[in-house]
C-alpha positions in Angstrom: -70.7 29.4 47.4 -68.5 26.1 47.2 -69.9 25.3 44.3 -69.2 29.0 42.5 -65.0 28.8 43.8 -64.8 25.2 42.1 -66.5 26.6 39.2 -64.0 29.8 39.1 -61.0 27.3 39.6 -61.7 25.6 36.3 -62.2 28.0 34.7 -58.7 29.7 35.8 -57.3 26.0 34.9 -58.8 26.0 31.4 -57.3 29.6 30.4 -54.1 28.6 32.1 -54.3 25.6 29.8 -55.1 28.1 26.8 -52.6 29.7 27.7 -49.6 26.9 28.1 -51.1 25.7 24.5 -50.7 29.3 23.0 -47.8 29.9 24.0 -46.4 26.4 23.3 -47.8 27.0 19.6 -46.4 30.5 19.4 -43.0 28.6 20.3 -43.3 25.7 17.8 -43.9 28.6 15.2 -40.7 30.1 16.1 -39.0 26.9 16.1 -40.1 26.2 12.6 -39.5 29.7 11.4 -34.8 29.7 12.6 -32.9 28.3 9.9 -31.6 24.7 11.4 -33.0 21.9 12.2 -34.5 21.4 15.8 -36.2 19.7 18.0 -37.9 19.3 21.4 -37.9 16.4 23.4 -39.4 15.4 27.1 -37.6 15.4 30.4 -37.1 11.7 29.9 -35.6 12.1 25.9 -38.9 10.9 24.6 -38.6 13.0 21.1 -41.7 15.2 21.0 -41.4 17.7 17.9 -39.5 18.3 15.4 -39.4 21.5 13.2 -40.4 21.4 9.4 -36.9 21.5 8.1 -36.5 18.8 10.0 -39.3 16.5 8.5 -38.3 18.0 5.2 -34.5 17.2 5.5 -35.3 13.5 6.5 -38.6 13.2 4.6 -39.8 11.3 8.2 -43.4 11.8 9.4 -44.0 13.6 12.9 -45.8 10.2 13.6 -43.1 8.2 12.7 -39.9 9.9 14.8 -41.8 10.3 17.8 -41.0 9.1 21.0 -37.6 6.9 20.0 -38.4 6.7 16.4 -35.8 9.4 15.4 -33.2 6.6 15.7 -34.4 5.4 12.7 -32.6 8.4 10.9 -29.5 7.9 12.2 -26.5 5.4 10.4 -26.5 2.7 12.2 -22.6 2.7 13.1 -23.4 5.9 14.6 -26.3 5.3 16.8 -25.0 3.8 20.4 -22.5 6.6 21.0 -25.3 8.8 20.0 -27.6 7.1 21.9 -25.3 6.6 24.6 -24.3 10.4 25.0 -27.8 11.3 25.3 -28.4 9.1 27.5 -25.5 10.5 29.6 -26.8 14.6 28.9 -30.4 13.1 30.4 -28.6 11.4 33.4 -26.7 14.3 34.5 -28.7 17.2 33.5 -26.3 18.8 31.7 -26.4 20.5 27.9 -23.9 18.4 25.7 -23.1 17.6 22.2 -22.3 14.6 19.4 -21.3 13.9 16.0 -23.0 11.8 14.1 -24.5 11.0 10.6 -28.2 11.6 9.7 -29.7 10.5 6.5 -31.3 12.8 4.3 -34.7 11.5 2.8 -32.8 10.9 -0.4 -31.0 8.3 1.4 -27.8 10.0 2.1 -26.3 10.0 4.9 -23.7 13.3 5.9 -22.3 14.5 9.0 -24.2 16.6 11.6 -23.6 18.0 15.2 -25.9 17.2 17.2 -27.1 19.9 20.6 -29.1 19.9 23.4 -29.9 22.4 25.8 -32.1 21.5 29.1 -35.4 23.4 29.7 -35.9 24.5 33.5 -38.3 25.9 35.6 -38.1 28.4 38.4 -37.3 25.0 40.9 -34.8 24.1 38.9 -36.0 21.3 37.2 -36.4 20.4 33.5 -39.2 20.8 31.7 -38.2 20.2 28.2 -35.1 19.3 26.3 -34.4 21.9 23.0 -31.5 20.7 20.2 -30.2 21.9 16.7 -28.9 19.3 14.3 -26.0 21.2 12.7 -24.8 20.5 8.7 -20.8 19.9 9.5 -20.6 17.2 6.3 -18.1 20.2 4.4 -15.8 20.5 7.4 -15.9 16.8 7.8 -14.4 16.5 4.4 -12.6 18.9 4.3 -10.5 17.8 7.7 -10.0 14.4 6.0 -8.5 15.5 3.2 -6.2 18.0 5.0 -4.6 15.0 7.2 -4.4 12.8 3.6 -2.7 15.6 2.3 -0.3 15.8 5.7 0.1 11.7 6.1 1.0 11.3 2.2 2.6 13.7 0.1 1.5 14.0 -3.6 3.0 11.1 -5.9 4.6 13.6 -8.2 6.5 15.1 -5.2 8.4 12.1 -4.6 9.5 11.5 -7.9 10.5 15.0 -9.2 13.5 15.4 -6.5 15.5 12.3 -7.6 15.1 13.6 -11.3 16.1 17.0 -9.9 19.1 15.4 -8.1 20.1 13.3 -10.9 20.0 16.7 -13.5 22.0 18.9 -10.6 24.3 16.4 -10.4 25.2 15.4 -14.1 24.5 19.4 -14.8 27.7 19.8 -12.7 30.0 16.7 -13.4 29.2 17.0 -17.1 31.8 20.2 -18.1 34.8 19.0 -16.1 36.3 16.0 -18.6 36.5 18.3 -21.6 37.6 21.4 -19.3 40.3 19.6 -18.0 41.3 17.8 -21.3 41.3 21.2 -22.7 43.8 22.2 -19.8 45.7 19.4 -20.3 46.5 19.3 -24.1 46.8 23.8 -23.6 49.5 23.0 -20.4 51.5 20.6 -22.7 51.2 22.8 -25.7 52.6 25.7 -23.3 55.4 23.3 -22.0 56.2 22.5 -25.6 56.1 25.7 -27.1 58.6 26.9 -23.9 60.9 24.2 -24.6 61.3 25.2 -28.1 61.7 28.9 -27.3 64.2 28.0 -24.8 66.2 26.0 -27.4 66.2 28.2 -30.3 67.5 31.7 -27.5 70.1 28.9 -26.8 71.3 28.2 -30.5 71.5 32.3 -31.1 73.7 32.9 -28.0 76.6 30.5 -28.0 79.4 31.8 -28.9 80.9 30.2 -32.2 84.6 28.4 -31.8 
C-alpha cells in the first residue's frame, strides 16, 4: 500500500513538473512572439532568458548573457548605476526603471529604458523577475538638440539684428540733411522773394513830391 501512495506521489510530481515546464515554454513562446526586447531573470537577478529579439539585437549567445553576462552588453560608463539600480529594485522588491545604453551586435551603442516587473506567488514572494529593454535612442536625440537649440541661439540670429539696426537706423537719418537743406534754401528763397515784393508795393505807393 505504502509502496503504491509513493509511487502515485511521483507520478503527481512528474506531471506537475510537465506541467511547470509547459507552461514555462508556452510563456517563453509568448515572450519571444511581443515586439520588444525582454527578459526573465531569477529572484536573485541571476539573468535567465532572454527573448530572440533580444539575442538578435545584441548578436549575444543565450550561453553567453546568462547569469551576469548581460553586463557585457552594456557601455561601460553606463553599467554601475545600471547595476546599482538593479541592485536596489532586488533589495527592496519593488518594479523600477533605468536609462542606459546597450550595444547593438554591430557595435553600436544607443539609448534604452530599461524595466522590471517582480513575479509573485500567492505568499507574496517572487518567483521571477520579467523586463522590457525599450529603444528611447530618437527621443534621446531629439531632447539634446531641443536644449542646444534653447542654450545657443542660431549664429545667423545674432548677426542679422545689428545689420537690421544699423539699416533702420541709417534708413531713417538718411532723408533729413537734404530735407532740411531743401527747407532751408525754399525758407530763404521765400524770405527773399517777400522782401522784394514788399519793396517794389513800397516804390508804387509813395506819393511823388
Amino acid at each position: 500500500m505504502i509502496a503504491i501512495e509513493g509511487e502515485r506521489s511521483q507520478e503527481a510530481l512528474r506531471s506537475a513538473l510537465e506541467e511547470i515546464r509547459n507552461s514555462e515554454a508556452k510563456l517563453r513562446k509568448i515572450i519571444d512572439t511581443i515586439p520588444t526586447l525582454a527578459w526573465c531573470s531569477l529572484p536573485d537577478g541571476t539573468g535567465e532568458f532572454w527573448n530572440q529579439r533580444w539575442h538578435e539585437y545584441t548578436g549575444l549567445s543565450p550561453e553567453a548573457v546568462r547569469g551576469w553576462g548581460w553586463q557585457d552588453a552594456i557601455h561601460p560608463e553606463d553599467l554601475k548605476e545600471i547595476t546599482d539600480k538593479w541592485l536596489g529594485f532586488l533589495a527592496s522588491g519593488e518594479p523600477g526603471e533605468v536609462e542606459g545604453r546597450l550595444r547593438r551586435f554591430d557595435g553600436v551603442y544607443r539609448w534604452f529604458l530599461f524595466r522590471a516587473e517582480p513575479l509573485r506567488d500567492e505568499s507574496g514572494n517572487i518567483v521571477n523577475w520579467y523586463g522590457t529593454d525599450t529603444d528611447i535612442d530618437d527621443l534621446k536625440r531629439a531632447e539634446a538638440k531641443l536644449r542646444q537649440d534653447e542654450e545657443e541661439p542660431p549664429p545667423e540670429v545674432g548677426k542679422r539684428q545689428p545689420t537690421i539696426s544699423v539699416m533702420t537706423t541709417e534708413a531713417a537719418l538718411a532723408p533729413r540733411e537734404p530735407v532740411l537743406r531743401l527747407c532751408t534754401t525754399n525758407h530763404e528763397s521765400y524770405l527773399n522773394l517777400s522782401s522784394a515784393l514788399h519793396s517794389g508795393a513800397s516804390s508804387r505807393t509813395r506819393p511823388q513830391q
